[in-house]
N, C-alpha and C positions, 0 to 999 in steps of 0.2 A: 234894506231891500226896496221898502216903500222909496229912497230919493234915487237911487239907483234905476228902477222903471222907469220915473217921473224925468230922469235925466236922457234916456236911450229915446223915448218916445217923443220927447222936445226935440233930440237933433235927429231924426229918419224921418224920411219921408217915405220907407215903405213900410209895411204890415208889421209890429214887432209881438210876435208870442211869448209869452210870459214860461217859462219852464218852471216846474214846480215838483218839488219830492219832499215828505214829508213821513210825519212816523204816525200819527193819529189820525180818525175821522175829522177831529174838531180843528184841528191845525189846517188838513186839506183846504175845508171850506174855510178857514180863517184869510191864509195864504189866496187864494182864490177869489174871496170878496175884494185884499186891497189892491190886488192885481188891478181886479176889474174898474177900482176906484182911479185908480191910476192911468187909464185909460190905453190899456192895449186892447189890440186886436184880437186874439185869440188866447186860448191856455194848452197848455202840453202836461200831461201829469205821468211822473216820470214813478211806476209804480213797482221799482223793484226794492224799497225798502218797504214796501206789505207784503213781507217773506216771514216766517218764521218757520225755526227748527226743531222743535220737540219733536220725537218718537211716537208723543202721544196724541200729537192732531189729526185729528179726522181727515181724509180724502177731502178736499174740496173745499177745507175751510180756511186757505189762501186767498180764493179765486173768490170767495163769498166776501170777504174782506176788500176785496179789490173793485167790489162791483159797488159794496157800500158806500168806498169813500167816491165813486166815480157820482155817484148817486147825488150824497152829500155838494159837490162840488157845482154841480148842475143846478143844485138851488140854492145855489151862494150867486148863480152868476147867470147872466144872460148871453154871455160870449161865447164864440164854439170853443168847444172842447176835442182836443186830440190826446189820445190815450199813446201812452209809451212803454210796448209789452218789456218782460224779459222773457228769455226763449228756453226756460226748464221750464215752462208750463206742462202739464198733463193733457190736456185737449184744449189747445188755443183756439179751435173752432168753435168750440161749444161757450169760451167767455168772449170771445169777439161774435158772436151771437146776441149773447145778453147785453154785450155793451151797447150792440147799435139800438137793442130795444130801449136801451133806457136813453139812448138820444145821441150818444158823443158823434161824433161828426168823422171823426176818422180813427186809425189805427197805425203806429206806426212800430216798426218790425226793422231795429230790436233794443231794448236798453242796456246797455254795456256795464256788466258787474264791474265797482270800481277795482284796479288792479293792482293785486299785493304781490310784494316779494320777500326773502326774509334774508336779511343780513345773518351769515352764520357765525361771522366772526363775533360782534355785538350782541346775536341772539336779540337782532329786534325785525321786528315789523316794517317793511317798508313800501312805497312807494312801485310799482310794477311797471310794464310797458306801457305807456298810458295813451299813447296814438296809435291809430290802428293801421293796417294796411290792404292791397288787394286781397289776402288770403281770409280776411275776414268776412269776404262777400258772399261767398256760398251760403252758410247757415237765412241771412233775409231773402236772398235770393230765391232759395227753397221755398221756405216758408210764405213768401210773398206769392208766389205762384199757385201753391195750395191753398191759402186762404182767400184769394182772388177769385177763384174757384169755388171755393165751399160757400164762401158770404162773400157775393159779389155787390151786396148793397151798401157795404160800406168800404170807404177811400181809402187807400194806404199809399203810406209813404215808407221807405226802406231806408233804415240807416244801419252804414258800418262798412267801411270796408270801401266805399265810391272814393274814387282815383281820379278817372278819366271820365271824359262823354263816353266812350265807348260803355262805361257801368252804367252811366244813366239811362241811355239805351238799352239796354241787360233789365234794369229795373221799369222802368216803361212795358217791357215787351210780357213781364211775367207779369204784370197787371197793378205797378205803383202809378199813383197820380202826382208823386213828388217823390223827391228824393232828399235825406239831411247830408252835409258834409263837413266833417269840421278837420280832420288830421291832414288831409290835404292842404289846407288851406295853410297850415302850419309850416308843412311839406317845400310847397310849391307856390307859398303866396295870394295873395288875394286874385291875382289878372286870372288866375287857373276858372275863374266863374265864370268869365269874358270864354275864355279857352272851351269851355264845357258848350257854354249854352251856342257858340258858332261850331263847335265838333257836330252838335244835335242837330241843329237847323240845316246841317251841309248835307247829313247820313238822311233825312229825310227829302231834301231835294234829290238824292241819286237812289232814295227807293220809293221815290213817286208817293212818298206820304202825305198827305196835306197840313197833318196837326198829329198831336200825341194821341188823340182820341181817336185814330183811327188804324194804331197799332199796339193800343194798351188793352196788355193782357190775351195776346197773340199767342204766345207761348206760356201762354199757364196751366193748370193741370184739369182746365173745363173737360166733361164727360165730353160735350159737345167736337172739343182739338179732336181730341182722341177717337173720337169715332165709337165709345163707348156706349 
């Protein structure tokens, strides 16, 4: 992993964030220090393997997990930190709360369970849809808009399910400051970025926008839209 980084951040010359998912506190901040040695720009901590399934766990001692290692990670490193929820949380307002107290720099909404299937004939385990498409977009869209709303102090970025500019837009409007993409790209190729980012700058010159900051979170679920 370590030459791997060292290789991506020798040839880009833009921003490269470190993605990182891990199964222990001590791994977190392990992964996280050689990131940082390595010299990226930022970290993403992709935290839907701090899930566990017993019967017997307590209400809440997922999210206390999740905020330890978030914790941990932060004094492994002096790089921003962007959190990468999964969306069975119990009250994702109340741990994107805690997270912005404890410092991470954004949120991003949503981490995608990886995707099984099961071969019946074999009776094994397999490999599931593994690209997503536009019908995936509702569930961050949602969410991105409510939590836009609830905790407007911290950033979010929406991934899952972005097609077109037309989604970026959608994601803009309910109040992300960035958008992830990657099954498109798969999809439709790499130009689809070129494709996106002149779809964006066109829909904002024909609605007299001057910048994303002046339409983000337009449509999100503030008491204020609402007249609440």
């Amino acid at each position: 992993w370590r030459t791997l980084l060292r290789g991506i951040k020798q040839s880009c010359s833009i921003p490269v964030v470190a993605s990182i998912a891990a199964r222990s506190v001590e791994c977190w901040a392990k992964y996280a220090a050689i990131a940082t040695e390595e010299g990226v720009d930022a970290l993403e901590l992709n935290l839907m393997n701090i899930g566990l399934t017993s019967r017997h766990m307590q209400y809440g001692t997922v999210e206390q997990k999740q905020t330890e290692a978030v914790e941990a990670v932060l004094q492994a490193t002096h790089l921003p930190v962007v959190v990468k929820l999964a969306s069975n949380l119990s009250n994702p307002a109340r741990l994107v709360d805690r997270l912005d107290a404890c410092g991470v720099k954004g949120v991003v909404l949503y981490n995608r369970p990886y995707p099984i299937d099961i071969d019946v004939e074999k009776l094994e385990f397999t490999i599931g849809h593994s690209l997503t498409s536009a019908a995936n977009l509702s569930t961050p869209l949602r969410w991105t808009g409510i939590l836009s709303a609830e905790v407007p102090a911290v950033d979010y970025a929406l991934s899952g399910g972005v097609q077109s500019w037309q989604d970026v837009i959608k994601a803009i409007l309910v109040g992300a400051s960035a958008v992830e993409v990657c099954s498109t790209l798969y999809h439709n190729g790499l130009g689809c970025i070129r494709e996106m980012l002149k779809g964006v700058e066109e829909w904002q010159v024909a609605h007299f926008e001057e910048s994303i900051f002046s339409y983000r979170g337009k449509m999100n679920a503030s008491k204020e839209q609402y007249g609440e």
